[in-house]
N, C-alpha and C positions, 0 to 999 in steps of 0.2 A: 456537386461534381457529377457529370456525366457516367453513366454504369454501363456507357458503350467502352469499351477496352479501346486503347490507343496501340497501336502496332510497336511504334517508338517516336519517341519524342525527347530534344534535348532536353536535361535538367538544369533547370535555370529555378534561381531563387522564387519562392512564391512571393505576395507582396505583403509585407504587416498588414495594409491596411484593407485587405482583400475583402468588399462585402459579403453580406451572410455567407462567410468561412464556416462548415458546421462537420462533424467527423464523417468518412469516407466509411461508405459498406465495408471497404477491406480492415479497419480500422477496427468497427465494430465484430467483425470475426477473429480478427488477431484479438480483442478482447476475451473474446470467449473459448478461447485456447488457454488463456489464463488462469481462467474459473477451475481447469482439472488441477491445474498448479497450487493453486491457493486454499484449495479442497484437500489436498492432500497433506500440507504447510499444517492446516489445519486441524484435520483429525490426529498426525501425530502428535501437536500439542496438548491436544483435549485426552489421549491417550496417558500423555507424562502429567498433566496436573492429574486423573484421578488414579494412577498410581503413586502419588505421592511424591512426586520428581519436577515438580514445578519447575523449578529454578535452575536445572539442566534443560529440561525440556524447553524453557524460552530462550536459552545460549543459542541452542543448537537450532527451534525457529526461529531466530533473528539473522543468522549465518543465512538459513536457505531462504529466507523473506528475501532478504537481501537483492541476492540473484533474482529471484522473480523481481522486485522492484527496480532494480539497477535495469535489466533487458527491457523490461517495457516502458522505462521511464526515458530511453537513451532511443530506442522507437519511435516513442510519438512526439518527443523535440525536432529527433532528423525528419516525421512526414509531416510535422508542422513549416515544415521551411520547406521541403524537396519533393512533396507528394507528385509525381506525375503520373501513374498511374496507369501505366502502360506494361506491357507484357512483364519488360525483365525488372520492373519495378515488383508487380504483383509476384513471380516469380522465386526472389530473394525474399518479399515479405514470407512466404511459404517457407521458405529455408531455416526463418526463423523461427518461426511454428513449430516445425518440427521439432525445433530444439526444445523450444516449451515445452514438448509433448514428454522425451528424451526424460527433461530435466524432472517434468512430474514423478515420472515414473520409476524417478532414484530414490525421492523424499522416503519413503517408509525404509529405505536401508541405512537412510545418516542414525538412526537411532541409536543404531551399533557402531557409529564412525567410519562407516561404510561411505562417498563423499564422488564415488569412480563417476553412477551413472548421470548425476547432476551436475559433476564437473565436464561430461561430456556434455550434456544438454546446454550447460552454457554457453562450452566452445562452438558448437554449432550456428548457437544465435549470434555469438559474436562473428562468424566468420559471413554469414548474411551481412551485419551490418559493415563492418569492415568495406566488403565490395560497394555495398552501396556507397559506403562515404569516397573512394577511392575513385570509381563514376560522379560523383558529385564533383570533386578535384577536375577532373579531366574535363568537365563541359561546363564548367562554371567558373571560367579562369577570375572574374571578379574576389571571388572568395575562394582562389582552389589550395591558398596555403594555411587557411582555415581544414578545411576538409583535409587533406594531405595531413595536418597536425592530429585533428579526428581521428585519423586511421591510424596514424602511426603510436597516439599514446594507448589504443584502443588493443594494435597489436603487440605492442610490450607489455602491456600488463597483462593481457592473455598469456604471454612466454609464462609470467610469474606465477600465475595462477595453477598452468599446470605444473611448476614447479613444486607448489607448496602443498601440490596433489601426490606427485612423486614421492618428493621428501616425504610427509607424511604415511605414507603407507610403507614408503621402507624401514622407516621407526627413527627416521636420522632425527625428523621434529618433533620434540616430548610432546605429551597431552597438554602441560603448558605454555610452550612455545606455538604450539600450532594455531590456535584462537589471538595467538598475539600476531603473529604472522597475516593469520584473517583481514584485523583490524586496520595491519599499515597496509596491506593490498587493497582494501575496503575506500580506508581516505587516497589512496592514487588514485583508484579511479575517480572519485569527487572531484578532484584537482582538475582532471582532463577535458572536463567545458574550460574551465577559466583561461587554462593555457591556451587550448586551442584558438579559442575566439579573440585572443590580443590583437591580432592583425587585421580578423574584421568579424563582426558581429552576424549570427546566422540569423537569418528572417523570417523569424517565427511569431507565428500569428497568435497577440493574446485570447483573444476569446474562444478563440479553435483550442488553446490549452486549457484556458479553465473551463471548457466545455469537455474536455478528453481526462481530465480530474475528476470530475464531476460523476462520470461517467464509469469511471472504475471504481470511488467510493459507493457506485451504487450497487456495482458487482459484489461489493466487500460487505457492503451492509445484506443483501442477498445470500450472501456465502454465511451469514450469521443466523438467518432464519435456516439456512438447510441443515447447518450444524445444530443448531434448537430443536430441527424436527427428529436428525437423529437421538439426540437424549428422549425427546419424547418416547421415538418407538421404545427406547430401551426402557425405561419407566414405566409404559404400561406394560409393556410384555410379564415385567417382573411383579409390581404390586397395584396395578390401574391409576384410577385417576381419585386425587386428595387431595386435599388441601393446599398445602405445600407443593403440591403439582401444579393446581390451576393459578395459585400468586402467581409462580414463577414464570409461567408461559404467557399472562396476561401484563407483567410488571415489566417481561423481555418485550412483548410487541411494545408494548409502551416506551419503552427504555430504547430502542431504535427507530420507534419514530420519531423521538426528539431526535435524536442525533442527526439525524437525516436533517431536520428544521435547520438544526443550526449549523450546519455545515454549508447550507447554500443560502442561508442569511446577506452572508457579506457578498459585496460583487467582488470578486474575485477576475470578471474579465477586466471591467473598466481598470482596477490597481494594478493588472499590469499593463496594460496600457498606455497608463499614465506615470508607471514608475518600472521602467522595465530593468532600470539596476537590481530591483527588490527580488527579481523573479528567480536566484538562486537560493536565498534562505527560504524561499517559500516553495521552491519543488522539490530543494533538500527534504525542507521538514515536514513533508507529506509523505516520508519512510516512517515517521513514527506515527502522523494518521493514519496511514493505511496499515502499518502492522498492527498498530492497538487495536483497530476498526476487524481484523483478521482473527489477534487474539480475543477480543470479545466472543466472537464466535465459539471459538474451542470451550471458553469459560461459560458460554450459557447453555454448553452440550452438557459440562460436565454438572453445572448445577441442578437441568433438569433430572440428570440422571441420578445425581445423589438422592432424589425425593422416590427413588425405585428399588436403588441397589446401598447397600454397604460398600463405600468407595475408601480406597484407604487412604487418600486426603482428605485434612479435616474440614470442618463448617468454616474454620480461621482461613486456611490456604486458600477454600474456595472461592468464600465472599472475598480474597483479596485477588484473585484471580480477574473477578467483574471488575472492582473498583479501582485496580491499577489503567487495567484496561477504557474504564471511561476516564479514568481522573487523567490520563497521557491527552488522549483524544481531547478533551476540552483546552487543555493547559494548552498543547500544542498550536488547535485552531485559532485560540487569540494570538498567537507569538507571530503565527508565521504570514497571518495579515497585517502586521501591526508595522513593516515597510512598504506597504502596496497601497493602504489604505489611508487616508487624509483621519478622519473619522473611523474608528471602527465601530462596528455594531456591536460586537461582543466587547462588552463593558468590562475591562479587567478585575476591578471589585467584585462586579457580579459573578464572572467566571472563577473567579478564583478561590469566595465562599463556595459556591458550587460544589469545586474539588477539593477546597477542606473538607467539608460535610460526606461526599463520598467518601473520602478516605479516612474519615472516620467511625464509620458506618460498620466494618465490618470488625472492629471492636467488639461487639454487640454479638457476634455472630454464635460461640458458644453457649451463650443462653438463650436468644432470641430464634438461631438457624438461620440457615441460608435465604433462607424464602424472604424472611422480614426483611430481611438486606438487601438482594435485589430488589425490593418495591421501594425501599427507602432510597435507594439509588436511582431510580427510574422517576420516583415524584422528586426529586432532587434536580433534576433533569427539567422534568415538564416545568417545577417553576420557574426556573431558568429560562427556559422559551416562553412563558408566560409575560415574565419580567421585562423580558428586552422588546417582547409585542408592544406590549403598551406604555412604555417606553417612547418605542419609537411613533405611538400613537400622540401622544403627549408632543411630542417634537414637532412634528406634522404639524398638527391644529394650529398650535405657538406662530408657525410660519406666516 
C-alpha cells in the first residue's frame, strides 16, 4: 500500500484475492501500542506467580488478556476487509490506540479488582471501531447489513460491559458472580462475527491475516525475552550469575526459538485460503496461543529470578508455571490448524508426546529445581522441531 495519505476515499470491500496483500505501516504501529498492553498483562502475572498467587493471578490475566486480544483481533479482521487508509480511516485507528494506551495503564490496578481504567480503555477502542463499521454500512451498501449488524452487536455488548462494571463496584455482583458474568459477556461477543456475517461474508484477505498472526506471535514471543531480561536484571543484582542462572537463560532462548519454528511450520495463509469456514476455530484459538505465548513470559521472569531471590512460590508452582504455558501453546497449535490444513505438519502423536513429557517434567522439580526443568522443557521442544524436520525431509525425497 501506498504511504501517501488519501484525503478520502469510499470504503469499499477489499478483494480476498488482492495480490502481495502484506500489513499496512499503520497496522504495524497499532501493533506496537499493544506491546505497553501486554507488558503490563504481563509483569502483573509474573508478580502473582512469585508471590505465590498463581492461580488468581492467571483468572485475573486471562479477563485483561482478553480485552487486549478481543480489540486487536476485531481490528485487523475489519482492516483486513476495509483498509483505506485515508485520513478518517487513520484517524479512528488512533482513537483506538489511545484506548490501548488507556487500557495498559489500568492493568496494575485489576490486582486489587480495580477494573474502572481498562474498562474505560476498552470503551474507547470500541467506540473507534463502532464508527468505523457504521462508515463501512453506509458506503458499502453490498454488505451494509453485515456492518450495520457489526455495530450493533458491538454496541450492545459494550452497554453490558459497562454494566457489569457498574454493578460490580457497587458490590450488587459477588466476587463470584462477577467472573461468571465475565465469561457469558466474554462468549457474546465471540457470537458477533458469526451473526453478523449471515447475510454476507466480510472480505478478508487470508494471507494478510496469517501474516497479521504471525506478526503479533512475534511481538508475544518478544514480550518473553524482555520479561526474561527482567528476572535476569533482578538475579544478578541480588546473587550474580550461577549455574542455575545460566541453564535457565540459555534453555529459555532455546525454549523460544523452537516455538517460534513451529508456529510458522504450517502454512497457515494457504488453509485459509483454501478453507475459509475453518478461519473461526482458528482465530478463536489463537487467544490461548497468544495468552500461553504471554504467560510464558511472566513464567520465565519468574524462574530466572528464583535462581537470585527466595520467591515464595515453590520450584513445583514454578516449573508448572513454564510447562502449562508450553504444554497450552503446543496442544493448541495442532488443534486449531487441524480445520485449515489438508495435512498438518505438526503430527499429533508427535505433539502430543511432546506435551506429556512437559508436563511431566515438573514433577521432578522439588528435587532436581527449576533450572533442570526448564532445559528439560526446551530439549523437549527442539526434539520436536527436529522430528517434524526430518520428517518432512523423508517425505520430500519419497516424492
Amino acid at each position: 500500500m501506498s504511504t501517501r495519505i488519501r484525503i478520502r476515499v469510499r470504503m469499499s470491500a477489499r478483494p480476498i484475492d488482492e495480490p502481495h496483500r502484506a500489513a499496512s505501516q499503520l497496522e504495524l504501529l497499532f501493533d506496537l501500542v499493544f506491546v505497553v498492553a501486554v507488558a503490563a498483562a504481563t509483569a502483573q502475572l509474573a508478580h502473582r506467580i512469585a508471590d505465590g498467587h498463581a492461580l488468581t493471578g492467571v483468572a485475573g490475566f486471562l479477563q485483561v488478556f482478553f480485552a487486549i486480544w478481543w480489540a486487536w483481533m476485531n481490528f485487523t479482521w475489519f482492516a483486513s476487509s476495509y483498509d483505506t487508509d485515508d485520513v478518517a480511516y487513520r484517524l479512528l485507528t488512533m482513537v483506538q490506540m489511545a484506548g490501548v494506551l488507556v487500557l495498559a495503564a489500568g492493568v496494575p490496578a485489576t490486582a486489587v479488582g480495580d477494573y474502572r481504567a481498562v474498562a474505560v480503555g476498552y470503551l474507547v477502542m470500541r467506540i473507534g471501531l463502532v464508527t468505523q463499521w457504521v462508515r463501512a454500512g453506509i458506503e458499502d451498501p453490498a454488505r451494509r447489513r453485515t456492518a450495520f449488524r457489526y455495530a450493533t452487536g458491538i454496541s450492545v455488548l459494550q452497554i453490558g460491559w459497562v454494566g457489569w462494571l457498574v454493578l460490580g463496584e457497587t458490590g450488587v455482583l459477588s466476587p463470584v458472580t462477577r467472573p461468571v458474568c465475565f465469561v457469558a459477556l466474554a462468549a457474546a461477543e465471540l457470537a458477533v462475527p458469526s451473526w453478523a456475517e449471515r447475510p454476507s461474508a466480510t472480505t478478508w484477505h487470508p494471507h494478510h491475516i496469517a501474516e497479521r498472526y504471525g506478526l503479533f506471535t512475534i511481538i508475544l514471543l518478544g514480550e518473553s525475552v524482555l520479561a526474561a531480561i527482567t528476572g535476569v536484571r533482578g538475579a544478578l543484582a541480588a546473587a550474580g550469575i550461577n549455574a542455575s542462572f545460566l541453564t535457565i537463560a540459555i534453555s529459555g532462548l532455546v525454549l523460544l526459538f523452537a516455538i517460534w519454528w513451529l508456529y510458522f511450520l504450517e502454512p497457515a495463509g494457504d488453509g485459509l485460503r483454501d478453507r475459509r469456514d475453518g478461519s473461526y476455530r482458528w482465530g478463536y484459538g489463537h487467544y490461548g496461543i497468544f495468552a500461553a505465548l504471554a504467560a510464558l513470559g511472566a513464567s520465565l521472569e519468574v524462574a530466572v529470578e528464583d535462581t537470585g531471590h527466595h520467591l515464595s512460590a515453590s520450584p513445583l508452582v514454578i516449573s508448572y508455571a513454564v510447562a502449562v504455558s508450553v504444554g497450552v501453546f503446543l496442544v493448541l497449535l495442532w488443534l486449531v490448524h487441524v480445520p485449515i490444513v489438508a495435512t498438518a505438519v505438526l503430527r499429533p502423536g508427535a505433539v502430543l508426546a511432546c506435551a506429556t513429557v512437559v508436563f511431566l517434567l515438573p514433577l521432578a522439580a522439588p528435587w532436581t529445581g527449576v533450572a533442570v526443568v526448564v532445559a528439560g522443557i526446551a530439549a523437549a521442544c527442539a526434539l520436536l522441531v527436529a522430528f517434524i524436520i526430518t520428517l518432512e525431509r523423508k517425505e520430500i525425497s519419497h516424492e
